[in-house]
N, CA, C and O atoms as a Tinker XYZ file with bonds, in Angstrom:
   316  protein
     1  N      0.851000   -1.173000    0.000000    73     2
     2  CA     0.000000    0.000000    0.000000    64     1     3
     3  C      0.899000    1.239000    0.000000    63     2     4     5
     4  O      1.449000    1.475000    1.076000    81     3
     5  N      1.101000    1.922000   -0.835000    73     3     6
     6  CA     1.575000    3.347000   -0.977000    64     5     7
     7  C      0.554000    4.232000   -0.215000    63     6     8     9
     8  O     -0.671000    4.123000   -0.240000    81     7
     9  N      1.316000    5.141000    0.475000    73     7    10
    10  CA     0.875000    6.307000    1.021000    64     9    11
    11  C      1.417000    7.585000    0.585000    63    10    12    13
    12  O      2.593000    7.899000    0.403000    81    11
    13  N     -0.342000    8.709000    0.361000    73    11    14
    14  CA     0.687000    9.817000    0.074000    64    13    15
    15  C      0.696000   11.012000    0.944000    63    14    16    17
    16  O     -0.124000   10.815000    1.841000    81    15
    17  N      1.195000   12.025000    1.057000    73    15    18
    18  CA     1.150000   12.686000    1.868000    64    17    19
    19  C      0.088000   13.876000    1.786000    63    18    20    21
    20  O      0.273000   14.677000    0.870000    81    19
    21  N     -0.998000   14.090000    2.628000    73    19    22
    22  CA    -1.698000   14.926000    2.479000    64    21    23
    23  C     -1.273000   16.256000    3.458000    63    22    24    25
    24  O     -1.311000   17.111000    2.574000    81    23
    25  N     -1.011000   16.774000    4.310000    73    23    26
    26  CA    -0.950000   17.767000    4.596000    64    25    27
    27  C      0.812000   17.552000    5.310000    63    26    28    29
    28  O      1.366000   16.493000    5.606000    81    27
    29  N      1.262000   18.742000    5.403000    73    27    30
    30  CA     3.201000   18.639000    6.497000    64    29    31
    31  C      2.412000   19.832000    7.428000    63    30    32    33
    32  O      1.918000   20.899000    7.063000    81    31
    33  N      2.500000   19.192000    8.830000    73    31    34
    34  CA     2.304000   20.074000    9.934000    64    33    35
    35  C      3.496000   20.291000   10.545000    63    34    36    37
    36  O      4.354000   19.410000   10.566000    81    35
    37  N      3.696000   21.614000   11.166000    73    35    38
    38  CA     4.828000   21.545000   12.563000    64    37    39
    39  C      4.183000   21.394000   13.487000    63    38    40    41
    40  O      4.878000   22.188000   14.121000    81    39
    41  N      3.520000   21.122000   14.136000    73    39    42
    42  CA     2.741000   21.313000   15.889000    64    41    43
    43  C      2.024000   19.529000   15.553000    63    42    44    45
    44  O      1.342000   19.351000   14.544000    81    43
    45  N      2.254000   18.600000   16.343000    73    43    46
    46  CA     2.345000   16.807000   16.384000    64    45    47
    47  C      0.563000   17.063000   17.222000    63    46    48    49
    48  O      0.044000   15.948000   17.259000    81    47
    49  N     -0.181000   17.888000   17.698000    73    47    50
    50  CA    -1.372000   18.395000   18.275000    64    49    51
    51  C     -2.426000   18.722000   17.216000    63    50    52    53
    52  O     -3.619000   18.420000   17.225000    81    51
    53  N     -1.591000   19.540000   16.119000    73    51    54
    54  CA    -2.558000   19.893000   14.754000    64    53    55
    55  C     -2.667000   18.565000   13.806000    63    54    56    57
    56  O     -3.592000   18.295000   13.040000    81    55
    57  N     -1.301000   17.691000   14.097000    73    55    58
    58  CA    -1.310000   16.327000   12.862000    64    57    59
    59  C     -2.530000   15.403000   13.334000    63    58    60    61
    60  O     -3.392000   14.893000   12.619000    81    59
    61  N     -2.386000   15.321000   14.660000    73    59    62
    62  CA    -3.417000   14.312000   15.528000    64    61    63
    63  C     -4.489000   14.791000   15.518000    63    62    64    65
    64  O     -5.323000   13.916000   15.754000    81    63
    65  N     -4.987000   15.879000   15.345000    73    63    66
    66  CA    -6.480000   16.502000   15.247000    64    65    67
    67  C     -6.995000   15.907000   14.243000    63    66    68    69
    68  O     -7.990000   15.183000   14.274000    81    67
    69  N     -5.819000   16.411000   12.558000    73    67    70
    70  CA    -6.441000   15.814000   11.365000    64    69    71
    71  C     -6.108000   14.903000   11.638000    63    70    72    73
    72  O     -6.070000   14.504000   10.474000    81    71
    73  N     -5.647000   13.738000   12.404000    73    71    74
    74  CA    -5.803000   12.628000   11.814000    64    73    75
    75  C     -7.135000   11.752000   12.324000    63    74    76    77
    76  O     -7.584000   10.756000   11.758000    81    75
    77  N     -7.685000   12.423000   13.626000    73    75    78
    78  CA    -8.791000   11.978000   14.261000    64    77    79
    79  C     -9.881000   12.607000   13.091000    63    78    80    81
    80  O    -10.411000   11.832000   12.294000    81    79
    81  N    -10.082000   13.637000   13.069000    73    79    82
    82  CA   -11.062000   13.900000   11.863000    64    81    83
    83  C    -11.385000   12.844000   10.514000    63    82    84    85
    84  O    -12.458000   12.585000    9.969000    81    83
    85  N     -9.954000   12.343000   10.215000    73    83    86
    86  CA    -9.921000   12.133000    8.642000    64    85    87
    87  C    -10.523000   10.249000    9.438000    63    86    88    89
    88  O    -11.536000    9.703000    9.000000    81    87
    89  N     -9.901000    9.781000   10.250000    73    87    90
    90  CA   -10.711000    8.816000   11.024000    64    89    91
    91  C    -11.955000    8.521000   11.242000    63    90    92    93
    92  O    -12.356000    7.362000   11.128000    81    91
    93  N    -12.794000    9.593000   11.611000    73    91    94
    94  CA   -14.126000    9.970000   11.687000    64    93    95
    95  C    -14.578000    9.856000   10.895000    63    94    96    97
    96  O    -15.694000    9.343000   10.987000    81    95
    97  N    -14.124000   10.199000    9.663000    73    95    98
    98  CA   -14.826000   10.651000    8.306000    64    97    99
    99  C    -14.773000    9.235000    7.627000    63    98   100   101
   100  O    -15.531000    8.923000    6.709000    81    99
   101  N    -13.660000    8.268000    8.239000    73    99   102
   102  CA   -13.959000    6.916000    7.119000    64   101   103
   103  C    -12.571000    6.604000    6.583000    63   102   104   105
   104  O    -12.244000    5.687000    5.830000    81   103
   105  N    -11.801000    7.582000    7.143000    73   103   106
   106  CA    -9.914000    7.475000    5.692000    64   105   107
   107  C     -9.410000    6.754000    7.324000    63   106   108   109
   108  O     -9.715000    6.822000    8.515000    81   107
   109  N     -8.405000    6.026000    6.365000    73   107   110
   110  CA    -7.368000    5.588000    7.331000    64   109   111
   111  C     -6.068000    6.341000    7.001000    63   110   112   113
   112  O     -5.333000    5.985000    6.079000    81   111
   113  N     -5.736000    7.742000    8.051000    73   111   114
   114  CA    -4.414000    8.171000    8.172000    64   113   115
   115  C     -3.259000    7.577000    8.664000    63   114   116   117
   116  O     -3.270000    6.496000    9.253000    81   115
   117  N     -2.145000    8.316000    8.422000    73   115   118
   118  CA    -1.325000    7.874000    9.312000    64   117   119
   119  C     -0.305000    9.202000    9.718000    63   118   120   121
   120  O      0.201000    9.712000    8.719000    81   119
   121  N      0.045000    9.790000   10.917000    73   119   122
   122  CA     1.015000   10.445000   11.187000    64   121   123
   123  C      2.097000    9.796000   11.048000    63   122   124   125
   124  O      2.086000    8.631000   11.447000    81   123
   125  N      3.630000   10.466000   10.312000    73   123   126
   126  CA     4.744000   10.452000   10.746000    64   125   127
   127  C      5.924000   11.008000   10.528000    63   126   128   129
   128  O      6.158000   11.689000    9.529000    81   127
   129  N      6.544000   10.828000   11.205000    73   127   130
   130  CA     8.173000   11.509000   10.805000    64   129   131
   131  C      7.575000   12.521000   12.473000    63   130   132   133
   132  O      8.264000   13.494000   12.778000    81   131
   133  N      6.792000   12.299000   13.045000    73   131   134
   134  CA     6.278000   13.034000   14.544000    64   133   135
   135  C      8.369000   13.244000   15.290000    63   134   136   137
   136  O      9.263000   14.085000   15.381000    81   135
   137  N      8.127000   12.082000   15.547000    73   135   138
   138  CA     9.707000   11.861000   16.324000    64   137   139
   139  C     10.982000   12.739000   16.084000    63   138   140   141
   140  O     11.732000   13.412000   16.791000    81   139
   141  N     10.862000   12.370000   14.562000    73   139   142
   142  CA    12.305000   13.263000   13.945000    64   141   143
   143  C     12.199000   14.763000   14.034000    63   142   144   145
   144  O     13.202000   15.467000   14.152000    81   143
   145  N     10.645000   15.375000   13.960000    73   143   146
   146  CA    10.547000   16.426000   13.760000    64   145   147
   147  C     10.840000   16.816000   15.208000    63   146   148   149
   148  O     11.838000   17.517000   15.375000    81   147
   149  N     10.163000   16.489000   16.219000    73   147   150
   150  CA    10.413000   16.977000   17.664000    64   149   151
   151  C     11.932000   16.479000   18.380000    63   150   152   153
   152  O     12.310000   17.024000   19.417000    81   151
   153  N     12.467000   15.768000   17.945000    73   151   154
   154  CA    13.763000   15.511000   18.589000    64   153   155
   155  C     14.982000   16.894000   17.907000    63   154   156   157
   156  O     16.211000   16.853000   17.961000    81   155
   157  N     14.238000   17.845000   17.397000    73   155   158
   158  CA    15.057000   18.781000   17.239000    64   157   159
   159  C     14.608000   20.212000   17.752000    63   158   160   161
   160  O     14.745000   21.271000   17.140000    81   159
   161  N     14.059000   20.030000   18.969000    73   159   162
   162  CA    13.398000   21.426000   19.813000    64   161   163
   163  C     12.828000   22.172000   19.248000    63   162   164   165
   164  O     12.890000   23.342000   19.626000    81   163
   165  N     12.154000   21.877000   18.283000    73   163   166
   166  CA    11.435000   23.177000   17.947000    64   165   167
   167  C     11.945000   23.762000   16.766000    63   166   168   169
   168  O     11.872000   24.950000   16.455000    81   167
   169  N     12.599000   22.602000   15.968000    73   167   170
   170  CA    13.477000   22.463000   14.636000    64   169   171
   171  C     12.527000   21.758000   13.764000    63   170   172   173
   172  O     13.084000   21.351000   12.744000    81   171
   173  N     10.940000   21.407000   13.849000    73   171   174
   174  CA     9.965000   20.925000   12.802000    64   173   175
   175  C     10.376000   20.862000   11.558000    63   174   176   177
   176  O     10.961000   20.012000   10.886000    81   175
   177  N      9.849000   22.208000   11.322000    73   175   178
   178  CA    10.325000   22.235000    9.433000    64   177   179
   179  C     11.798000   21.737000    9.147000    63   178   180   181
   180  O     12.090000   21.229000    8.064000    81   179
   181  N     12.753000   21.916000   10.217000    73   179   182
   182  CA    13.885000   21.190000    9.307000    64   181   183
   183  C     14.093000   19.791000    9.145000    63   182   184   185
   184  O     14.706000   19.221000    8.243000    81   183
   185  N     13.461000   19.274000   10.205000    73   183   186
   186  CA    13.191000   17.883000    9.769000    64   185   187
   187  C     12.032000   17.451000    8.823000    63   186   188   189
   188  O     11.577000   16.316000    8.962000    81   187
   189  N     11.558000   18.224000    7.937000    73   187   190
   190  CA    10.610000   18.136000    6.842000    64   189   191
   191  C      9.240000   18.076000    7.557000    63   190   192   193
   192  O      8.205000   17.825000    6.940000    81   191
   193  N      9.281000   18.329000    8.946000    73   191   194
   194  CA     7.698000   18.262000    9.505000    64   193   195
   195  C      6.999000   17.135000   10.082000    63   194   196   197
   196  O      7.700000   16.160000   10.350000    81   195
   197  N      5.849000   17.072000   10.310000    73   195   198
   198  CA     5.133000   16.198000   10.843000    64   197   199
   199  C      4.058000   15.900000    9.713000    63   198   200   201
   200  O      3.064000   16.622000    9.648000    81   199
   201  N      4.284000   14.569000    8.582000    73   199   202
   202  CA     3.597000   14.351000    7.878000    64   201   203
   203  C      2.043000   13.410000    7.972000    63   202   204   205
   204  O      1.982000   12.281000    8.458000    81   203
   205  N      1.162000   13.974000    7.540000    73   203   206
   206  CA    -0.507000   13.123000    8.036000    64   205   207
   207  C     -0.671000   12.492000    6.276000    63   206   208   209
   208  O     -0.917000   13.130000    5.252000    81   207
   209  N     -0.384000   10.788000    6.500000    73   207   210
   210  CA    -0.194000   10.618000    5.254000    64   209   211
   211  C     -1.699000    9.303000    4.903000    63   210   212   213
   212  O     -2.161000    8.618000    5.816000    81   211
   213  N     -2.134000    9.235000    3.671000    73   211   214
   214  CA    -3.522000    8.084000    3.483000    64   213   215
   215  C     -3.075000    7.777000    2.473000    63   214   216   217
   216  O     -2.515000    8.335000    1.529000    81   215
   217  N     -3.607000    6.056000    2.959000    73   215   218
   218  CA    -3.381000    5.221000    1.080000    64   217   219
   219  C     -3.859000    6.289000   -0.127000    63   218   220   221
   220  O     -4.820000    7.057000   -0.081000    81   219
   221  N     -2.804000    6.087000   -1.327000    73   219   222
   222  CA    -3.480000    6.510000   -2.776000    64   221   223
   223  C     -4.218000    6.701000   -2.476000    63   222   224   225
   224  O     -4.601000    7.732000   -1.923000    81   223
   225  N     -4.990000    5.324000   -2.834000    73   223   226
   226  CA    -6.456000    4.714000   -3.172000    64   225   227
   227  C     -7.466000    6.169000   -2.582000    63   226   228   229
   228  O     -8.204000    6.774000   -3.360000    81   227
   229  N     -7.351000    6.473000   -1.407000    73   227   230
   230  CA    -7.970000    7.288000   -0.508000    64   229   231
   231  C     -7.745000    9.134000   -1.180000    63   230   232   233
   232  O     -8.616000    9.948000   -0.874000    81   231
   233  N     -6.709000    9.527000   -1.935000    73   231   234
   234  CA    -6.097000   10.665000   -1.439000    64   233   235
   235  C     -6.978000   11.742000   -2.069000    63   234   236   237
   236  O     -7.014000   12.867000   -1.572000    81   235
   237  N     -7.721000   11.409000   -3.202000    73   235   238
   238  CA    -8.419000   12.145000   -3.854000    64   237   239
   239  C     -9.482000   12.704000   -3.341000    63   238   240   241
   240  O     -9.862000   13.865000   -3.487000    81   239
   241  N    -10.126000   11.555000   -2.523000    73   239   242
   242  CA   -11.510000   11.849000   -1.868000    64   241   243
   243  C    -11.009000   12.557000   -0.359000    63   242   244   245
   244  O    -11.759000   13.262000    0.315000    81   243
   245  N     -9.753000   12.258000   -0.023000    73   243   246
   246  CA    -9.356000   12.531000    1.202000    64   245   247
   247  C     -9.534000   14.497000    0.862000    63   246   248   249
   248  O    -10.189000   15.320000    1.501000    81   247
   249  N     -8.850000   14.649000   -0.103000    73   247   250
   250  CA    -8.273000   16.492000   -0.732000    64   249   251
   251  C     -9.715000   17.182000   -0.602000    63   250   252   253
   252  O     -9.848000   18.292000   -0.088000    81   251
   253  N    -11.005000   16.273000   -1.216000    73   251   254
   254  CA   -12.170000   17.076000   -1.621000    64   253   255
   255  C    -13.026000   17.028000   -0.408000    63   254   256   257
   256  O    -14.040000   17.711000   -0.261000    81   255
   257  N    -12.463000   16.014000    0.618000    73   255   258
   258  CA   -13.366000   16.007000    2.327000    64   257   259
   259  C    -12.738000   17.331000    2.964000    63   258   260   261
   260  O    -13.347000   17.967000    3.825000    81   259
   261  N    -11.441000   17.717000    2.469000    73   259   262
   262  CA   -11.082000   18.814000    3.373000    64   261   263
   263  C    -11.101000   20.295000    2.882000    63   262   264   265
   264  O    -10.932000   21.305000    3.565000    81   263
   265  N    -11.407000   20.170000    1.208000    73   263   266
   266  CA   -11.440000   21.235000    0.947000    64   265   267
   267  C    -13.559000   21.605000    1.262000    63   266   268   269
   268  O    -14.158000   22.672000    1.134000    81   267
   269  N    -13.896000   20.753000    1.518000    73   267   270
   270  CA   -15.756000   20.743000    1.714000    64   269   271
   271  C    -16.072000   20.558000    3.271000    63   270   272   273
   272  O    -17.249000   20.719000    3.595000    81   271
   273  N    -15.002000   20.188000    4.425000    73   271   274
   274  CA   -15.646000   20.146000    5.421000    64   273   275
   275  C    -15.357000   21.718000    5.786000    63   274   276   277
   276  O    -14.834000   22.692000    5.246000    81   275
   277  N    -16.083000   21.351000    7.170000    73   275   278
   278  CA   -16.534000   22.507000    7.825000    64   277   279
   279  C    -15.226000   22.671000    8.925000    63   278   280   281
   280  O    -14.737000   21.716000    9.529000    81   279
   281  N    -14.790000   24.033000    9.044000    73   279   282
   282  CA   -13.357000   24.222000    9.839000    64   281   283
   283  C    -13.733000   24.048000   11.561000    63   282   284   285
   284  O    -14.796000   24.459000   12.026000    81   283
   285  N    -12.876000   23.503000   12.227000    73   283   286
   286  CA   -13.422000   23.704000   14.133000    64   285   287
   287  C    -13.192000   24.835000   13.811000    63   286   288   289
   288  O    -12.962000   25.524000   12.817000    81   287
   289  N    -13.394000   24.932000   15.749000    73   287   290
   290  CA   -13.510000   26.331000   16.227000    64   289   291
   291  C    -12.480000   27.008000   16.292000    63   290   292   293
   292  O    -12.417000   28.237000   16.299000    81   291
   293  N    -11.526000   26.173000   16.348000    73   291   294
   294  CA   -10.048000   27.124000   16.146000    64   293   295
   295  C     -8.804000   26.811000   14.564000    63   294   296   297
   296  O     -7.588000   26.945000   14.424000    81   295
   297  N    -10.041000   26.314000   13.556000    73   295   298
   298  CA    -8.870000   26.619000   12.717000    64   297   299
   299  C     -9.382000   27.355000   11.599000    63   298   300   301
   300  O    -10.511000   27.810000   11.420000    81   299
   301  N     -8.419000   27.392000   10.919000    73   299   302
   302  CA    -8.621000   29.596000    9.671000    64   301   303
   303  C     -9.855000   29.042000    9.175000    63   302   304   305
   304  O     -9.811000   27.817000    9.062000    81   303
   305  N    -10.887000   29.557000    8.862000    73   303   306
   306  CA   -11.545000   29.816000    8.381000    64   305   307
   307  C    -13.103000   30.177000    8.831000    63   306   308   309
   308  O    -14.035000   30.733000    8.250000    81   307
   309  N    -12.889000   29.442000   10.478000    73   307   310
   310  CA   -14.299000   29.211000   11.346000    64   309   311
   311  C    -14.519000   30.652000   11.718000    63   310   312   313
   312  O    -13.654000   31.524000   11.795000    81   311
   313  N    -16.082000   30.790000   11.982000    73   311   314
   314  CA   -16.294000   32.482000   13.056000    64   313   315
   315  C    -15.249000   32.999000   13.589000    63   314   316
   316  O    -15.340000   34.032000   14.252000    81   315
């Protein structure tokens, strides 16, 4: 099973949110590279981030669940 990468977070709190969402919704995610990114204090992006990654098979329908759901309460786009 190939996985591709749908979103690169820095904050391992924002990856686990989407990945409980995309869970909810029916996709099987997966966080990673969590470790590498935090074993450098607060050095995320240079370790390429905290990647939230779903089979292929999934990624298309995964792009059009997030560009159509509805944002929580604390991320860009909500009230």
């Amino acid at each position: 099973m190939r996985l591709v990468t749908i979103a690169t977070l820095l904050n391992p709190a924002e990856a686990h949110l989407l990945r409980s969402r995309l869970e909810t919704a029916g996709f099987h995610p997966q966080v990673v590279h969590e470790d590498a990114a935090l074993s450098l204090g607060g050095y995320a992006l240079a370790a390429g981030g905290i990647l939230v990654q779903v089979p292929e098979s999934e990624a298309h329908e995964v792009r059009q669940f997030l560009r159509t759901a509805t944002p929580g309460p604390d991320e860009p786009g909500s009230a």
